[in-house]
C-alpha positions, -999 to +999 in steps of 0.1 A: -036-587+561-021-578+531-009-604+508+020-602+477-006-595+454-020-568+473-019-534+463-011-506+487+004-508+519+009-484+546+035-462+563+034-448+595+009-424+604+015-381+602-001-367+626-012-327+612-028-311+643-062-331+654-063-352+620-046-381+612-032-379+577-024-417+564-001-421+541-002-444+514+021-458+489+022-479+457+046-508+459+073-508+436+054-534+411+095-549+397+095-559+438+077-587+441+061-607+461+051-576+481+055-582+520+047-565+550+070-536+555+099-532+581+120-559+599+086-582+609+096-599+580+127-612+594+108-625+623+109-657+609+145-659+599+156-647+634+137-675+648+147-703+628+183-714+612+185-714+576+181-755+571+151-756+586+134-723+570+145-742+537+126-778+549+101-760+564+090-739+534+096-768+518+067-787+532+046-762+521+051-763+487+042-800+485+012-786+506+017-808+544+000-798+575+019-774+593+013-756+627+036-731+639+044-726+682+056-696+696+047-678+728+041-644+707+011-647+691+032-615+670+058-637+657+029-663+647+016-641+624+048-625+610+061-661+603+029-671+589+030-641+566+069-643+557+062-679+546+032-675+527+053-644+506+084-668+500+060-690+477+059-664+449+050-671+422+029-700+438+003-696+465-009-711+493-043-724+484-055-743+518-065-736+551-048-701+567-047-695+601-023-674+615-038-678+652-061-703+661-080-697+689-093-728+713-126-730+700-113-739+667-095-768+683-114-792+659-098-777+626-070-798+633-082-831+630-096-817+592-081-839+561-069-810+545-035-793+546-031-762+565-009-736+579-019-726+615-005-705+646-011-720+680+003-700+711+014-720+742-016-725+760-037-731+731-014-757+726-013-776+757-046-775+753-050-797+719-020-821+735-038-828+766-070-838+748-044-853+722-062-834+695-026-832+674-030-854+645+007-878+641+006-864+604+008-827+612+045-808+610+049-790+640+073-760+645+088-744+677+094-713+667+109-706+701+133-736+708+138-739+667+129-776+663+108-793+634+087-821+640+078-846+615+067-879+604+098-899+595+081-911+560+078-875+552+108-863+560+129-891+541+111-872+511+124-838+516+154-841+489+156-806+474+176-808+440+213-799+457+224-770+433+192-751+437+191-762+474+230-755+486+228-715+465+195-710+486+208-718+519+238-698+511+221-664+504+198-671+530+219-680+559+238-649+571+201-637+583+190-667+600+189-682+636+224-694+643+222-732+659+239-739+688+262-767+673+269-746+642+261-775+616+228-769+605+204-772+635+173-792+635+173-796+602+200-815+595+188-841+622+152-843+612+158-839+575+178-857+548+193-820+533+225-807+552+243-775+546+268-772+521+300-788+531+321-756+525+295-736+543+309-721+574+286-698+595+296-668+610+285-660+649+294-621+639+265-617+619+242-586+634+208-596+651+176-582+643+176-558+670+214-546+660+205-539+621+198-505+606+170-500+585+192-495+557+203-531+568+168-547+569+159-535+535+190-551+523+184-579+540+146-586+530+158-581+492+181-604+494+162-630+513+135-623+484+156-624+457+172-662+470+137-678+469+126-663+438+165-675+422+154-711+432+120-714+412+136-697+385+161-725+380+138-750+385+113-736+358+136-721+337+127-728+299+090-741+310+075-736+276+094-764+260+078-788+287+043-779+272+025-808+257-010-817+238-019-848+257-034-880+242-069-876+232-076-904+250-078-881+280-113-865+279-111-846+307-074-834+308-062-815+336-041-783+337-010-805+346-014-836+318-001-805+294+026-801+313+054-828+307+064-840+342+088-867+330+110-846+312+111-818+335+123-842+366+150-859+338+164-823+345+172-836+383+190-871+400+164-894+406+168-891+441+148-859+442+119-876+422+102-880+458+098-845+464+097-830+428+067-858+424+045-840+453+055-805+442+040-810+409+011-825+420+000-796+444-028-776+438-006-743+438+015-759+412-019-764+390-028-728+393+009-715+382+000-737+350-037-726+345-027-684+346-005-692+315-030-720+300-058-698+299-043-662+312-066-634+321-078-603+296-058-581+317-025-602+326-013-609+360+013-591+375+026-623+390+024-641+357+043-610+340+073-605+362+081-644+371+081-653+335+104-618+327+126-629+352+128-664+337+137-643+305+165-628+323+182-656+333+180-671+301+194-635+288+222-640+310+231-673+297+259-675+278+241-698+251+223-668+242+244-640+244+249-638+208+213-640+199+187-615+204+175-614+242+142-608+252+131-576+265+120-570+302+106-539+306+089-547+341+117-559+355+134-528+339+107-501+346+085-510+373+054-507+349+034-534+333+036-528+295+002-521+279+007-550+261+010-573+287+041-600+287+059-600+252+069-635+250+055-668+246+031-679+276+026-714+262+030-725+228-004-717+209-007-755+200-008-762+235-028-736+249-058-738+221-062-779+234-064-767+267-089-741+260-110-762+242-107-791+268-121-768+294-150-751+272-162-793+261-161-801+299-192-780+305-229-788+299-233-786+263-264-760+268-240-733+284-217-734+251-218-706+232-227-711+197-205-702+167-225-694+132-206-699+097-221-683+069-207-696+034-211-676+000-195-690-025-183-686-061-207-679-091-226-712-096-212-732-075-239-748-051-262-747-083-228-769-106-212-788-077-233-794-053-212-828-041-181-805-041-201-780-015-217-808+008-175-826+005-163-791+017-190-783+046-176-825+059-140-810+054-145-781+078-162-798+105-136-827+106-106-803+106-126-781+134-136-810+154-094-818+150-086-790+169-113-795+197-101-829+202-127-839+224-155-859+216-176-840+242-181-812+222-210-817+199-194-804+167-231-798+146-243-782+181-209-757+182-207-747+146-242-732+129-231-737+092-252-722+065-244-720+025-262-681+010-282-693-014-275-667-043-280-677-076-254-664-102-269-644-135-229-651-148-235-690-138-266-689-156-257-671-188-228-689-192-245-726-193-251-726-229-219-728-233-209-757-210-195-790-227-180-767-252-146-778-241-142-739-232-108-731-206-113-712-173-154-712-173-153-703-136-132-668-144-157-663-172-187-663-149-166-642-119-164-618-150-196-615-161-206-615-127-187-587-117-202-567-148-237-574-141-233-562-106-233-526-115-272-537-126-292-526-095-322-550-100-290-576-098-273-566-071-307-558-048-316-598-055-281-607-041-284-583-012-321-596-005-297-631-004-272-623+020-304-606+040-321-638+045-296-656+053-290-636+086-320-634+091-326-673+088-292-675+111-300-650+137-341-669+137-322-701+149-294-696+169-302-656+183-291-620+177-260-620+190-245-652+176-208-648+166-205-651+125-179-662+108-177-657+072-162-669+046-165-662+008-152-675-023-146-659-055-172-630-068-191-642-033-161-623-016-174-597-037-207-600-025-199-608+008-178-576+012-199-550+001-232-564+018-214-564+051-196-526+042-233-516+040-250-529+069-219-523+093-223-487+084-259-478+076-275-450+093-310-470+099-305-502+117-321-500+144-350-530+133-321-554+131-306-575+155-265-573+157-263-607+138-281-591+109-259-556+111-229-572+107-221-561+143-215-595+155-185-605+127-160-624+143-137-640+112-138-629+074-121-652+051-120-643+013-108-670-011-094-664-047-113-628-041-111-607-074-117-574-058-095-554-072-112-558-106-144-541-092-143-509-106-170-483-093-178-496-061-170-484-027-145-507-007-134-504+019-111-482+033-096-456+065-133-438+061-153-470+059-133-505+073-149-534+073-145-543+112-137-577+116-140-584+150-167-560+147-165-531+175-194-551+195-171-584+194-138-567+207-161-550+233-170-588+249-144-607+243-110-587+243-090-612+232-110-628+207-082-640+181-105-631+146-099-607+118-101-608+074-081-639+062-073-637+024-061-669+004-054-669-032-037-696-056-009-688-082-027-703-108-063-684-101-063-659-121-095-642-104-078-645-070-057-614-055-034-603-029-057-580-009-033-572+025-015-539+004-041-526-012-063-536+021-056-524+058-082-541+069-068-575+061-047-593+092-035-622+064-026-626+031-015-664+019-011-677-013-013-713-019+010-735-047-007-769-042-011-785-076-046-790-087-063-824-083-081-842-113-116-851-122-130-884-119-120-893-155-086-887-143-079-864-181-088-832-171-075-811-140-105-803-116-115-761-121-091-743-099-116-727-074-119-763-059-090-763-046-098-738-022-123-767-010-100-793-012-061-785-002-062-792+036-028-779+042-031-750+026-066-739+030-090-759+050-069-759+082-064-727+088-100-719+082-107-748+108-081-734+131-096-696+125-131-709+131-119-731+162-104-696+180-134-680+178-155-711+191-129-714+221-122-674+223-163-666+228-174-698+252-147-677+280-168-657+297-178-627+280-168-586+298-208-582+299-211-612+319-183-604+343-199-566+344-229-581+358-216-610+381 
């Protein structure tokens, strides 16, 4: 059978001589939920009055057991079909069975919902060995009557605006009932017809319409039950919500703020709303714009550009600028997927996290932090370093939220251990009451650097620290880095190097840079290197490396700069820089020392300013974390 989401269908056969040539055709992809072509789709509506199409469909959406009669085991399957289509954008996500045959009897005594076909004699057969549980809606296709448990039933309040427009649209292509006031359904159900509604008996059957009139008809029937859950979703990403960390194991709906999206609705439709939200259909809609796929849905794409519409439409908005819809508008998926806001990214980086700490902590993937710092500074300050490595892992562990994920297990971190010749030099002349001692040794350290006995102990550094990282987590670790002061320096050209040697082949893809996920350069004096090669169009510093953006598409990396307005070795790099995705200068003013005279040297504040430059790091290291435990393409490639 073929489903919305499916995609082909085919016409009728053209028959060349003693071949059979098939033709097949793309379905327009702005037309969904893709159906069954021809008038078998208004099987259903021919056999049924519009009330009761509405009840009916909406039992399925708050997922009852349904099983449909007819004598045609045709119209059984048509119906079946039509009904499963009118869900878009949700799915049926139970038990499918168009036509059950009589050994299969037993499948209705099962405690799950379903939506099954039974023909006449298959159905005597389950009455007479009273094999029809009390709890299962049953539907005579053929006498149109709905049969349902009375508790049930009492819950089937549809919010009336949505409700009264959808009978409306739908009703000049349904079954007319015999009494003209609504049929079945406004016996068995609490929802009646609007009062104003009047039904016409002129209306053309199935058998009397045109093609031209069927196509019509089948958009329009479409188009009614896609209008409904577009009202009743409409402006979805302001229900988005981090819930309480007191949750451990949230689910897809505790981000999703149930309470203010029934406030929307009378009370009386609480009931119902109340059992749609808690479907399993209604979780998935949530969970393919939680955690959406590399290559977006095309479900998820056109419902959410049609929510964009409407809201174009509004008049609220008409003199502010409206979002673009070019699937709606084009019929073709843009290469870069939906433009607009999914969920807020607050909301969706809890989620992810929420999922990845659910799993066994041996299947997380492991995230290495490499930290080079300024000249001296693990040698002068080593309190300052360990206060700064605590910093991290707090603000990191903030936006994992839960305590499941074993923060020194997820995050390698490891300090380079190069010792600074500027650092070094320059102690002589400590406690010499001496201004801006930290820029002095950046300076000298940068001037040294063109020594090559120098700058091969610094590279023979960096070398060992991959080496030592890659020795205890593996090869293909993802690395973050980030650098401070002439360690940007280092940091920068070490990686340039080993990203683009022509001999690397006795290294693993840790150690050749190849596995770079996140750069972040603080109060980087780059510019001031004179004589050095940096990077450039001919020779980038990839970050995500090529490998990186290879497995994990999405992975949300890339070079971070920060700089203070009162460093005077730090720079704005994104200009002079393509390679740089950020540039942010801070204005925090510097803390003092612990005699409380004299300010502290101003590269600690790139340790110590949490608003400005901790938690963003945190965040930046937290997306990669998140981004690379999702599965990887490799490991989809080989499943």
């Amino acid at each position: 059978r073929f489903s919305h989401s499916a995609s082909f269908f085919v016409q009728r056969p053209e028959f060349v001589k003693s071949a059979c040539q098939v033709k097949v055709e793309i379905p327009p992809s702005n037309a969904l939920p893709h159906t069954m072509s021809g008038r078998d789709f208004l099987l259903l509506f021919q056999c049924l009055d519009a009330g009761s199409i509405i009840m009916l469909w909406a039992l399925l959406l708050v997922e009852q057991k349904v099983v449909l009669h007819a004598q045609q085991p045709h119209v059984l399957t048509m119906a079946a079909e039509t009904l499963c289509a009118l869900l878009f954008p949700f799915n049926w996500q139970h038990v499918y069975i168009p036509i059950l045959p009589a050994r299969l009897l037993d499948i209705l005594q099962a405690p799950v919902p379903f939506l099954m076909g039974i023909d006449q004699e298959v159905l005597k057969l389950a009455e007479s060995k009273q094999m029809m549980p009390e709890d299962v809606v049953q539907v005579d296709l053929d006498a149109n009557t709905i049969s349902c448990d009375e508790s049930v039933a009492a819950k089937m309040h549809l919010p009336q605006k949505q409700y009264q427009k959808l009978f409306k649209a739908i009703a000049p292509f349904c079954h007319r009932p015999a009494d003209l006031k609504g049929g079945a359904s406004a016996s068995a159900f609490p929802m009646a017809p609007p009062p104003e509604h009047e039904l016409d008996q002129a209306q053309p059957t199935l058998n009397e319409m045109d093609e031209a009139q069927v196509a019509s008809a089948i958009n329009a029937v479409k188009a009614a039950f896609l209008r409904f859950f577009v009202s009743m979703m409409s402006k979805y990403q302001d229900l988005m919500i981090v819930p309480s960390s007191n949750l451990k194991q949230p689910a897809a709906v505790d981000f999703f703020d149930e309470k203010r999206w029934m406030a929307r609705f009378s009370t009386g439709y609480a009931p119902w709303l109340q059992m749609f939200v808690a479907s399993q259909s209604f979780t998935q809609w949530l969970e393919q714009r939680l955690a959406p796929s590399e290559s977006l849905d095309l479900d998820v794409v056109f419902f959410n550009e049609a929510l964009d519409a409407k809201q174009s439409r509004s008049a609220k908005t008409k003199f502010f600028s409206k979002a673009t819809t070019p699937l709606l508008s084009t019929g073709r998926v843009p290469d870069g997927g939906y433009s607009g806001v999914l969920v807020p990214p607050s909301v969706r980086t809890v989620y992810n996290a929420s999922m990845i700490a659910a799993r066994p902590v041996r299947s997380q993937q492991q995230v290495a932090l490499l930290l080079v710092l300024a000249s001296g500074l693990q040698e002068s300050d080593p309190k300052e370093v360990e206060g700064f490595k605590e910093r991290l892992k707090q603000e990191f562990a903030r936006n994992l939220l839960w305590s499941r994920v074993d923060i020194d297990a997820a995050l390698q971190l490891h300090v380079c251990p190069w010792r600074s010749l500027g650092a070094e030099q320059m102690a002589i002349f400590e406690g010499q009451g001496l201004e801006s001692m930290q820029a002095r040794k950046t300076l000298l350290d940068i001037a040294l650097y063109a020594n090559d006995d120098y700058r091969l102990k610094l590279e023979s550094a960096m070398r060992g620290s991959l080496r030592g990282i890659a020795e205890a987590g593996g090869g293909n670790l993802p690395l973050c880095v980030i650098s401070q002061g002439f360690g940007s320096v280092l940091a920068i050209d070490y990686f340039l190097k080993v990203q683009h040697a022509s001999n690397r082949a006795t290294l693993t893809p840790l150690e050749r840079g190849d596995t770079v996920a996140y750069f972040c350069t603080l109060g980087s004096p780059l510019p001031l290197v004179a004589g050095k090669k940096l990077p450039d169009a001919t020779m980038p510093l990839e970050v995500p490396a090529a490998y990186m953006r290879e497995r994990w598409p999405q992975l949300r990396g890339g070079w971070d700069n920060y700089y203070h307005k009162a460093d005077m070795m730090g720079f704005s790099l994104v200009e002079a820089y393509a390679d740089v995705k950020q540039d942010a200068m801070g204005v925090a003013r510097p803390k003092r020392g612990p005699d409380r005279q004299q300010e502290k040297p101003i590269q600690h504040i790139y340790l110590n300013e949490l608003a400005e430059f901790v938690r963003p790091m945190a965040q930046s290291l937290s997306w990669v974390w998140q981004d690379t435990n999702r599965p990887a393409k490799s490991d989809k490639d080989e499943r």
